[in-house]
VEXVOZA-366093 format. One line per 2 residues: their letters; for each residue z, y, x of C-alpha. Coordinates in nm, 3 decimals, padded with zeros to 5 digits, always signed. Example, Ala and Ser with C-alpha at 12.3 -4.5 7.8 and 13.67 -1.06 7.14 Angstrom:
BEGIN
AS> +00.780,-00.450,+01.230  +00.714,-00.106,+01.367;
END
This chain:
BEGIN
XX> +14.629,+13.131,-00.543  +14.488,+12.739,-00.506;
XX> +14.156,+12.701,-00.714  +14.329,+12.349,-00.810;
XX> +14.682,+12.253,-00.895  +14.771,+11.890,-00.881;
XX> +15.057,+11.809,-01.088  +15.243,+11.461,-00.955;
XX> +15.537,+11.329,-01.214  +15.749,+11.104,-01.025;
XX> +15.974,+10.821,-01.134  +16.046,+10.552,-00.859;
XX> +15.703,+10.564,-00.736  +15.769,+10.699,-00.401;
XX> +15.700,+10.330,-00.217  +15.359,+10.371,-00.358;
XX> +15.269,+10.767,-00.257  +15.105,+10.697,+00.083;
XX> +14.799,+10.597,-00.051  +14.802,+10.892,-00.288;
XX> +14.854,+11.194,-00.036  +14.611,+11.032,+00.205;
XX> +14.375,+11.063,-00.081  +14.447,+11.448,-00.119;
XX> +14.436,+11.557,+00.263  +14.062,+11.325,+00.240;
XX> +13.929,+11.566,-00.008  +13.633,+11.737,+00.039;
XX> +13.756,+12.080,-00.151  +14.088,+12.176,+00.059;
XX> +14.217,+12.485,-00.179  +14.445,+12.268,-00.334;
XX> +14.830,+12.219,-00.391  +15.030,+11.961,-00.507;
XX> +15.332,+12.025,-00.738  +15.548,+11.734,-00.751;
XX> +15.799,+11.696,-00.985  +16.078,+11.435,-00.935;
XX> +16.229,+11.255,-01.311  +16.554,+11.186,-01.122;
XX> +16.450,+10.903,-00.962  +16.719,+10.604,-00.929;
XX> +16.568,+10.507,-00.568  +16.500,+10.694,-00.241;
XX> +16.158,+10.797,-00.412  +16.230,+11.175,-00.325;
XX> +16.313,+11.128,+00.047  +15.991,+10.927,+00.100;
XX> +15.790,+11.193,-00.072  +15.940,+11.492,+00.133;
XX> +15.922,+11.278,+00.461  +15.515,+11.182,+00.421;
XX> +15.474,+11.545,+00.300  +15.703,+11.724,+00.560;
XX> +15.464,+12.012,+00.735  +15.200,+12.075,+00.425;
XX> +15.263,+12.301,+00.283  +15.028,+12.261,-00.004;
XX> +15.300,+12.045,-00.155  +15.572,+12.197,-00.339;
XX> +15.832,+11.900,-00.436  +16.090,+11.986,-00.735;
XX> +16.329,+11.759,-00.915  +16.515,+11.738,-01.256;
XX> +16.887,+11.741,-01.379  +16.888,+11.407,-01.437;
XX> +16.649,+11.186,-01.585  +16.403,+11.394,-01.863;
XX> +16.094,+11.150,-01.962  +15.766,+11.213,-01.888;
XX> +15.665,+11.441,-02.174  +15.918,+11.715,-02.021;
XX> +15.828,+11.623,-01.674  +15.462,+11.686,-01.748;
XX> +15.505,+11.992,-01.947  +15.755,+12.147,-01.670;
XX> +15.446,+12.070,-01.420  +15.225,+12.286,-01.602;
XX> +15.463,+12.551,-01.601  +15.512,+12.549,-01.220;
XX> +15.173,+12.502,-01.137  +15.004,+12.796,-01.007;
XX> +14.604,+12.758,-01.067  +14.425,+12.832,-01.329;
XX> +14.263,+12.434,-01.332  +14.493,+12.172,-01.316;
XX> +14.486,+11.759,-01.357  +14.747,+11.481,-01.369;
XX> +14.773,+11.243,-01.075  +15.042,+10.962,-01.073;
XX> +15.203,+10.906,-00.787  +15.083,+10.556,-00.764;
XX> +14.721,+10.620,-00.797  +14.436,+10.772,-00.619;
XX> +14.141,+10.989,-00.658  +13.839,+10.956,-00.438;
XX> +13.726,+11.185,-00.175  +13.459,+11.413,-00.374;
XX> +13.687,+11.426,-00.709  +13.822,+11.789,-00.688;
XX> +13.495,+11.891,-00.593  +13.278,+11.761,-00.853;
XX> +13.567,+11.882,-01.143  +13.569,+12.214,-00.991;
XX> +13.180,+12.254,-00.994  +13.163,+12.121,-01.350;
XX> +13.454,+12.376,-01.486  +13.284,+12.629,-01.313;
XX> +12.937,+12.530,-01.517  +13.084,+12.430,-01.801;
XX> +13.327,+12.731,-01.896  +13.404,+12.673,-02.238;
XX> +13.512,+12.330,-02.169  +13.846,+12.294,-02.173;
XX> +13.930,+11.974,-02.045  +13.686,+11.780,-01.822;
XX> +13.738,+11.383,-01.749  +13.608,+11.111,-01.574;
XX> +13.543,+10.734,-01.534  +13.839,+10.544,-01.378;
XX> +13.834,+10.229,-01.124  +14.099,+09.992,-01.228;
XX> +14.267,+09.875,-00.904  +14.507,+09.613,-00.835;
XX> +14.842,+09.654,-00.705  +14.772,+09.708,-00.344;
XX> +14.499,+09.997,-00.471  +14.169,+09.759,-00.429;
XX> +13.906,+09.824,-00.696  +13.840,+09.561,-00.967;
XX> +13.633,+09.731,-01.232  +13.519,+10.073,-01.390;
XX> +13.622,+10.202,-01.715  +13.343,+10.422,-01.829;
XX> +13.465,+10.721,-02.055  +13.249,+10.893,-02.345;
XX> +13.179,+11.285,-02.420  +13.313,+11.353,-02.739;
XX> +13.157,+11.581,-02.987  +13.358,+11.563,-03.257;
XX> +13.703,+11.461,-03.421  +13.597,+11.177,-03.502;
XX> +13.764,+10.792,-03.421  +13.594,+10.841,-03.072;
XX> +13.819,+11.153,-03.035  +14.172,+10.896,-03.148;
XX> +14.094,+10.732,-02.786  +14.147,+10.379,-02.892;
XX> +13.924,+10.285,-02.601  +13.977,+10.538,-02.365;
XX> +13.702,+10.765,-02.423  +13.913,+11.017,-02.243;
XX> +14.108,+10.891,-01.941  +14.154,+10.959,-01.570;
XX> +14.055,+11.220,-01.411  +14.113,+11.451,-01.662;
XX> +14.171,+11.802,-01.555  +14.218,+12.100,-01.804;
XX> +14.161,+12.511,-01.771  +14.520,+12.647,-01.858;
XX> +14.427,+12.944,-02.058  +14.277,+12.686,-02.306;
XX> +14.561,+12.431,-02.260  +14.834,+12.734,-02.383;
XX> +14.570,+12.766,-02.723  +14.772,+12.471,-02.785;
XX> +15.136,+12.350,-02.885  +15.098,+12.194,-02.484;
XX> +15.244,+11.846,-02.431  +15.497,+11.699,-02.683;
XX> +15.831,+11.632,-02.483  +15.919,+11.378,-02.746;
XX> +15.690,+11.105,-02.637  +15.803,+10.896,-02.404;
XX> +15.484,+10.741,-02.355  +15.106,+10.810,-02.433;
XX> +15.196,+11.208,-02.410  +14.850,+11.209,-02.218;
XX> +14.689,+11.066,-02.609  +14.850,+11.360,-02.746;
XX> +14.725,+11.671,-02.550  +14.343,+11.530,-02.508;
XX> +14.338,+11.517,-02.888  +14.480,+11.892,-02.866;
XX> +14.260,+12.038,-02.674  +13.965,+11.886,-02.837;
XX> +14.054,+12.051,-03.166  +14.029,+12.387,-02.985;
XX> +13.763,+12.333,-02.752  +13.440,+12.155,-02.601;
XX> +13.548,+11.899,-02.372  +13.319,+11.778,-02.102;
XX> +13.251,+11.420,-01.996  +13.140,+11.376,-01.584;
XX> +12.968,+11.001,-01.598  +13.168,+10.963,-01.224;
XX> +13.399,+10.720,-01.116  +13.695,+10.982,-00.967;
XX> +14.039,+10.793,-01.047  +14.163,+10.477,-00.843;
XX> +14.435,+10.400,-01.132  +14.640,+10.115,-00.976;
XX> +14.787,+09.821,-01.197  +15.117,+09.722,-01.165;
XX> +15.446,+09.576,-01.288  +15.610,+09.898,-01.350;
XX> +15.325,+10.140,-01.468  +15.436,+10.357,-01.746;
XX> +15.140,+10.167,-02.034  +15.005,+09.854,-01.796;
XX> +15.120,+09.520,-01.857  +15.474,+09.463,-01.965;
XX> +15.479,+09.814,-02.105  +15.110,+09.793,-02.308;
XX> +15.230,+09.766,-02.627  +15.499,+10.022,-02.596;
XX> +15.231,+10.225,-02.527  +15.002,+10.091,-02.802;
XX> +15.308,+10.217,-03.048  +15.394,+10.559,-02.888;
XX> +15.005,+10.612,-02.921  +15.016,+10.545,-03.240;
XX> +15.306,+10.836,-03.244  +15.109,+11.074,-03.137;
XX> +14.828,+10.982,-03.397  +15.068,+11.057,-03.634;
XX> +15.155,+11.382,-03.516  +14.769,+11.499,-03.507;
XX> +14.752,+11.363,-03.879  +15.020,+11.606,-04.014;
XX> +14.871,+11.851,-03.769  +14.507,+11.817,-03.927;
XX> +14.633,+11.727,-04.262  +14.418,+11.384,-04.232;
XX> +14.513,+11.068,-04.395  +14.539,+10.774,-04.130;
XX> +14.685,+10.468,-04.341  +14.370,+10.346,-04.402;
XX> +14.335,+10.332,-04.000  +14.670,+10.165,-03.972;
XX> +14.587,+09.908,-04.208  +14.268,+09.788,-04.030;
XX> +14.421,+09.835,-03.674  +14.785,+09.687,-03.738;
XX> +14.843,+09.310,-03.680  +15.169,+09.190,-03.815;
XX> +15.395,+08.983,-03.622  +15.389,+08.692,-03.877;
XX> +15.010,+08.700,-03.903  +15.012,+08.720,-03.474;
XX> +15.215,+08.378,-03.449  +15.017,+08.243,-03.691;
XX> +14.683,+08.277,-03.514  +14.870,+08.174,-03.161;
XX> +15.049,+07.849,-03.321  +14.713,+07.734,-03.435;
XX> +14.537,+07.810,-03.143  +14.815,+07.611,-02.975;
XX> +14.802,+07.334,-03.188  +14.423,+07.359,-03.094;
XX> +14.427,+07.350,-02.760  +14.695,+07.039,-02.768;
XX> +14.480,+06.827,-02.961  +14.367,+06.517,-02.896;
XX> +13.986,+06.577,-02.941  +14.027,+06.885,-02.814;
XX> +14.173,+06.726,-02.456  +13.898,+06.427,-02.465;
XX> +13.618,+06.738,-02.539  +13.750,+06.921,-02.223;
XX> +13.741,+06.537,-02.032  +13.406,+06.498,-02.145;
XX> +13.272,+06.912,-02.046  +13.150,+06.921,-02.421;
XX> +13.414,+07.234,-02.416  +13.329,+07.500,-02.185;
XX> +13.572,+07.720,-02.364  +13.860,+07.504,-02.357;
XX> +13.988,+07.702,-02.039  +14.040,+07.985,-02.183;
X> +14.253,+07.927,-02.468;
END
């Protein structure tokens, strides 16, 4: 049995899975395999996948009837996973050479951790590093423990037997499932924070919460907030209320910082370099 068990959910993402198998066959810890599961892909995602994969056989590449959603995708990759440690890598990312190494060591130190994360290097769409986002050890349920900011994010690898303590991932959300189970397993368990930068998380038109998709991913996260609510028996309204920004009150703000910016003054200001800030609204 593999000390480590990848699990890869695919959806169209094959044109992008070079970079991330190169990263897996670079890592310094080899007792590894890959479980790849395809969401029914609409493009020749699966025959890229088997064809940069073809004679390791540390990969093990399954598909679904038809298109399922990530929730069931993920939750049918724990099931077919065969280590006891396992973490989520998207088929358009990367992880860096030492990752599996330094998550191993600290599960193996920290046993009563049940999930362990990282920092993650934002990348742009050709996989080039831009920034860090630094995560945060939580130590207790607390709005640190909601994630608003990421305080858990990529790498984030998990011990099984603490995982199934848990209802496991909700195959109702179609987004921000990954908000949902790091909430879970910190209400049964220490989680452990490694202050390492182990994810190359690449940014991109299609990704599942970047860009066109963010606030879809705002709302689903918001879903899944809900769910830990009734779960807990916590009121959140209050939450809502502070966090929520109506539509109405949203144009407002933009129409006036419009009419701002389109001002007379505001244009000789800018002429004059009395505005320094006048670029950026």
């Amino acid at each position: 049995m593999s000390k480590f068990s990848l699990l890869i959910a695919n959806y169209n993402n094959g044109h992008f899975f070079e970079k991330c198998y190169q990263s897996l066959i670079s890592q310094t810890e080899t007792d590894w395999e890959a479980v790849i599961l395809d969401d029914g892909s609409t493009d020749n995602s699966l025959d890229i996948i088997k064809q940069i994969t073809q004679n390791d056989s540390r990969c093990k590449i399954y598909q679904n009837e038809g298109n399922k959603g990530i929730g069931y995708t993920k939750r049918r990759l724990i099931e077919l996973s065969e280590a006891e440690i396992c973490g989520f890598l998207d088929p358009d990312d990367a992880l860096v050479p030492q990752a599996l190494e330094i998550v191993l060591k600290t599960h193996e130190e920290n046993k009563e951790a049940g999930l362990v994360y990282s920092n993650l290097i934002f990348c742009d769409e050709h996989l080039n590093p831009k920034s860090v986002h630094k995560g945060k050890q939580i130590t207790a349920l607390d709005e640190s423990y909601y994630n608003f900011n990421g305080e858990i994010s990529h790498f984030a690898s998990f011990k099984k037997k603490i995982y199934k303590q848990t209802s496991g991932i909700d195959t109702f959300l179609k987004i921000a499932e990954d908000k949902d189970w790091y909430m879970k397993m910190c209400e049964v368990a220490p989680v452990k924070y490694i202050d390492e930068d182990l994810y190359l998380y690449r940014i991109h038109n299609n990704g599942i919460s970047t860009n066109k998709n963010t606030e879809k991913a705002l709302y689903w996260h918001w879903v899944a907030l809900i769910k830990m609510a009734e779960r807990r028996n916590v009121n959140i309204e209050d939450l809502f209320v502070q966090n929520y920004v109506s539509k109405k009150r949203y144009e407002h703000v933009t129409n006036t910082l419009g009419r701002v910016k389109n001002s007379r003054w505001a244009k000789l200001g800018n002429t004059l370099g009395l505005f320094k800030i006048f670029k950026y609204l």
